[in-house]
C-alpha positions as CSV (number, residue, x, y, z in Angstrom):
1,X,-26.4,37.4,115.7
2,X,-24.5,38.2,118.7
3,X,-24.6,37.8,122.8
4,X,-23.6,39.9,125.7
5,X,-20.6,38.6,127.1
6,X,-20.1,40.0,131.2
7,X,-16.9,41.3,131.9
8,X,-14.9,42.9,134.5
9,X,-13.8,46.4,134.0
10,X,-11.4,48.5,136.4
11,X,-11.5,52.7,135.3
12,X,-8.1,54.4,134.3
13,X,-6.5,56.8,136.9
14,X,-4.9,59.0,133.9
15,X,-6.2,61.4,131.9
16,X,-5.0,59.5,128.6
17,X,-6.8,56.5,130.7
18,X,-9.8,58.0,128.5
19,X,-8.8,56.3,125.6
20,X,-10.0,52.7,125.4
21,X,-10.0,49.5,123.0
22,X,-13.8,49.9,121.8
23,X,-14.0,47.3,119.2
24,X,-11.6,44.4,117.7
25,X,-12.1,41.7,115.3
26,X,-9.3,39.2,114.6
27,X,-10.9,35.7,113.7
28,X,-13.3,35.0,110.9
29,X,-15.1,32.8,108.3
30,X,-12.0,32.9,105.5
31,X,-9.1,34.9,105.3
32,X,-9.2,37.0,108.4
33,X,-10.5,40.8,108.6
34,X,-8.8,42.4,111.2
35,X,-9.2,45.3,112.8
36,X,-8.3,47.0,116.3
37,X,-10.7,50.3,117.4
38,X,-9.6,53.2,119.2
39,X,-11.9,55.4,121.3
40,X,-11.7,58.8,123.0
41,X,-14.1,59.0,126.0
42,X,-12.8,62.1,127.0
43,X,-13.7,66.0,126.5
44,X,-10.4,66.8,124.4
45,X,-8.1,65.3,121.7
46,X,-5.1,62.9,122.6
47,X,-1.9,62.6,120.5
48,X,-1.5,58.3,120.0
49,X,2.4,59.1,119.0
50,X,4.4,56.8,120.1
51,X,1.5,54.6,122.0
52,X,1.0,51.2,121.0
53,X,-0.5,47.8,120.7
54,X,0.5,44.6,122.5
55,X,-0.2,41.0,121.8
56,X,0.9,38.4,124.4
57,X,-0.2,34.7,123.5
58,X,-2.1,33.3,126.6
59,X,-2.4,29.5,125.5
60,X,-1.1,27.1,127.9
61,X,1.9,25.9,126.1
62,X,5.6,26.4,125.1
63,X,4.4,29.3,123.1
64,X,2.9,31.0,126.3
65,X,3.8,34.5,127.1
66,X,5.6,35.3,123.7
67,X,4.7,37.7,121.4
68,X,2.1,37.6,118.7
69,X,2.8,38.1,115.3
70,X,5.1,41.7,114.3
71,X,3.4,42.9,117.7
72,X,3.7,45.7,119.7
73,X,2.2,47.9,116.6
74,X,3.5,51.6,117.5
75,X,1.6,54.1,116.2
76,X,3.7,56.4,114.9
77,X,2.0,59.6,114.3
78,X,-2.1,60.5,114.6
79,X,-4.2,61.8,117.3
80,X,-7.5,60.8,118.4
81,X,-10.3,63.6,118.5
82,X,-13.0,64.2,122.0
83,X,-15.6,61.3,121.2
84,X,-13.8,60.1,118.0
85,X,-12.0,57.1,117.1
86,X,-8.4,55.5,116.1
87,X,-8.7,52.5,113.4
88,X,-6.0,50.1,113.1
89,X,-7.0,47.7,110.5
90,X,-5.8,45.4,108.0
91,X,-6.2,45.8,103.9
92,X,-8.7,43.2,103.8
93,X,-10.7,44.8,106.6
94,X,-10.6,48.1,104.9
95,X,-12.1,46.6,101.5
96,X,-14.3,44.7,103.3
97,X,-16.0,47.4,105.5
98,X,-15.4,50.4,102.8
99,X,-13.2,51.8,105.3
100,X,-9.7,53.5,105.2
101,X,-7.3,52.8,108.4
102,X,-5.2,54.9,109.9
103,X,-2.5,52.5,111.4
104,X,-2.3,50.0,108.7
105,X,-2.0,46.0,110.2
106,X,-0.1,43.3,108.7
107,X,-2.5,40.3,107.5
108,X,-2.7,37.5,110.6
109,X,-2.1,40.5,113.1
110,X,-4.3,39.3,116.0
111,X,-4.0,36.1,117.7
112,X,-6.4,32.8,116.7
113,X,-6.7,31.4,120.1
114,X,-6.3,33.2,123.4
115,X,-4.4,36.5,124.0
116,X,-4.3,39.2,125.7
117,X,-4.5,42.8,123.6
118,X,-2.4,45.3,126.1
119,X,-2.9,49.2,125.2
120,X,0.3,51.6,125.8
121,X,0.5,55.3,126.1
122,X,3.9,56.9,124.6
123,X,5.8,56.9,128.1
124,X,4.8,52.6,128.1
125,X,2.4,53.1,130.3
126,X,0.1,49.9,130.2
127,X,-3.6,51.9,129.8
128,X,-6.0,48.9,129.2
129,X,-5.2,45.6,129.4
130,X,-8.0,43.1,128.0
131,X,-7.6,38.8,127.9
132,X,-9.5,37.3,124.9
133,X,-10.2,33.6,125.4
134,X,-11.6,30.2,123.9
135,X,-11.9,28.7,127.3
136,X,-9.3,26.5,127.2
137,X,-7.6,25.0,130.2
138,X,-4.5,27.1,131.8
139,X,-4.9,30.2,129.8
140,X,-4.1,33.4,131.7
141,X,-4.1,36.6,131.0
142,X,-0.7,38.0,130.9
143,X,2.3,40.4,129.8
144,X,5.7,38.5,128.9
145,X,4.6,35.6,130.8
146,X,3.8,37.3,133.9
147,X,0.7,36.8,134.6
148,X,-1.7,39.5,135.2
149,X,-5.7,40.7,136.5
150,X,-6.6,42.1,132.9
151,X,-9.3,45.1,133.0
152,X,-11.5,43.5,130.9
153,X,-12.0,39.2,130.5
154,X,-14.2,38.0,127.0
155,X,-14.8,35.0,125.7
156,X,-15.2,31.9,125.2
157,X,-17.9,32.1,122.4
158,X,-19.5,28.7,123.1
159,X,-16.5,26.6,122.6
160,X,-15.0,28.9,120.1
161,X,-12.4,32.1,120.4
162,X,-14.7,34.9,119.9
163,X,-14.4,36.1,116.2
164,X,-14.0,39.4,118.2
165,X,-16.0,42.0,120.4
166,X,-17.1,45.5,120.7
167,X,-18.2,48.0,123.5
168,X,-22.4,48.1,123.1
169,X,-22.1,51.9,122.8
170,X,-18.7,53.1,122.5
171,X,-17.0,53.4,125.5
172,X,-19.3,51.6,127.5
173,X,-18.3,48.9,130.0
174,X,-20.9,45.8,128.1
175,X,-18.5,43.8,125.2
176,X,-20.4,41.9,123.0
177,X,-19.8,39.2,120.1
178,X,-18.5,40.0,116.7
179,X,-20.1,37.6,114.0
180,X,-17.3,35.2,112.1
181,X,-19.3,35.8,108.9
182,X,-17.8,38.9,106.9
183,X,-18.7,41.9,107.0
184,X,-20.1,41.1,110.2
185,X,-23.4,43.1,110.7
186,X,-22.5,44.2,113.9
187,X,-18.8,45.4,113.3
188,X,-18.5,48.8,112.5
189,X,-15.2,50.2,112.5
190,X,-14.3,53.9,112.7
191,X,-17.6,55.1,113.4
192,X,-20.5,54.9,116.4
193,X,-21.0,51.4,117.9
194,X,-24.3,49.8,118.5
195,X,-25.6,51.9,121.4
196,X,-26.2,50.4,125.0
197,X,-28.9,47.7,125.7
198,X,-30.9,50.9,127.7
199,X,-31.2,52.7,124.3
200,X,-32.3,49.9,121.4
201,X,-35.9,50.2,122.5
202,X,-36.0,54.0,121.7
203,X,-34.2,53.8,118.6
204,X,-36.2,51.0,117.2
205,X,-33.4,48.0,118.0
206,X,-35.2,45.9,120.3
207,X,-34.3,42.0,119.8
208,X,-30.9,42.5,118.9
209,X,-30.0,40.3,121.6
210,X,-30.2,36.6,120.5
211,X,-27.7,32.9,119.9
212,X,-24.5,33.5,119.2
213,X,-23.4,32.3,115.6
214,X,-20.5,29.1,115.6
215,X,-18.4,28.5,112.9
């Protein structure tokens, strides 16, 4: 089951600021699913040419600051429809959730321990910036190594790296957990998130909210 995690979120001053990282999972039970979810919360269609994905390691260490993985992941044609979404996945999350991408991701493309996910427009532009974290002493969010206030903090999940997170209603400002168990019953990528908390009771989704699950 999963928990609301608070976090921190600061709006976008740009138009294309309407697109925002709506749902990401990157560790789980096994061989890792692994997705990254786009979101337009805007009233008209963005091209995502040329924008791009960042991964900066944000463990205290030697390794601090350097790049995750074959990260940035530039998108290199696609567009993102008013209210629709953007999935960048892996080919095990695609046969695991029945889906089909449309940026494909390398296997072990997300971080296992704390990073933080930095979204670019095509001009490199940073348009969301969010610092994903097992709680571990002297990680920062940052870009390069510099270290930076990220628009969105999550994590830890008990004394784990959260398996991953998405917005409780899609383009909301509430991030909740992602289960590690696969397909988690709350992912749900490249279509509608689990609406907000003020919602469940109408739609008959009351009690969602319970312990979070631990490896």
């Amino acid at each position: 089951m999963k928990t609301i995690i608070a976090i921190v979120a600061a709006a976008g001053s740009m138009a294309s600021a309407n697109i925002t990282i709506n749902e990401v999972l990157g560790s789980t039970a096994g061989a890792d699913s692994e997705f990254i979810e786009l979101y337009n919360t805007g009233a008209s269609a963005v091209d995502l040419t040329g924008w791009s994905i960042e991964l900066w390691d944000s463990d205290a260490g030697t390794a601090f600051g350097t790049s995750d993985g074959a990260a940035p992941y530039v998108i290199n044609t696609g567009s993102i429809a008013a209210g629709g979404w953007f999935l960048m996945s892996n080919a095990l999350a695609d046969a695991t959730y029945g889906v089909t991408g449309d940026f494909l991701l390398p296997s072990n493309a997300i971080e296992n321990s704390s990073y933080t996910m930095v979204l670019r427009d095509a001009g490199a532009n940073v348009m969301q910036t969010i610092f994903v974290t097992d709680g571990g002493a002297g990680d920062a969010a940052n870009i390069a190594g510099t270290i930076i206030t990220p628009d969105a903090t999550f994590g830890p999940d008990g004394t784990f790296l959260p398996a991953g997170f998405y917005r409780v209603g899609d383009g909301s400002d509430t991030l909740a957990v992602l289960e590690f168990d696969q397909p988690s019953p709350s992912a749900t990528p490249g279509y509608a998130n689990i609406p907000a908390p003020a919602a469940l009771g109408v739609l008959g989704l009351g009690g969602l909210v319970a312990a979070r699950r631990r490896r």
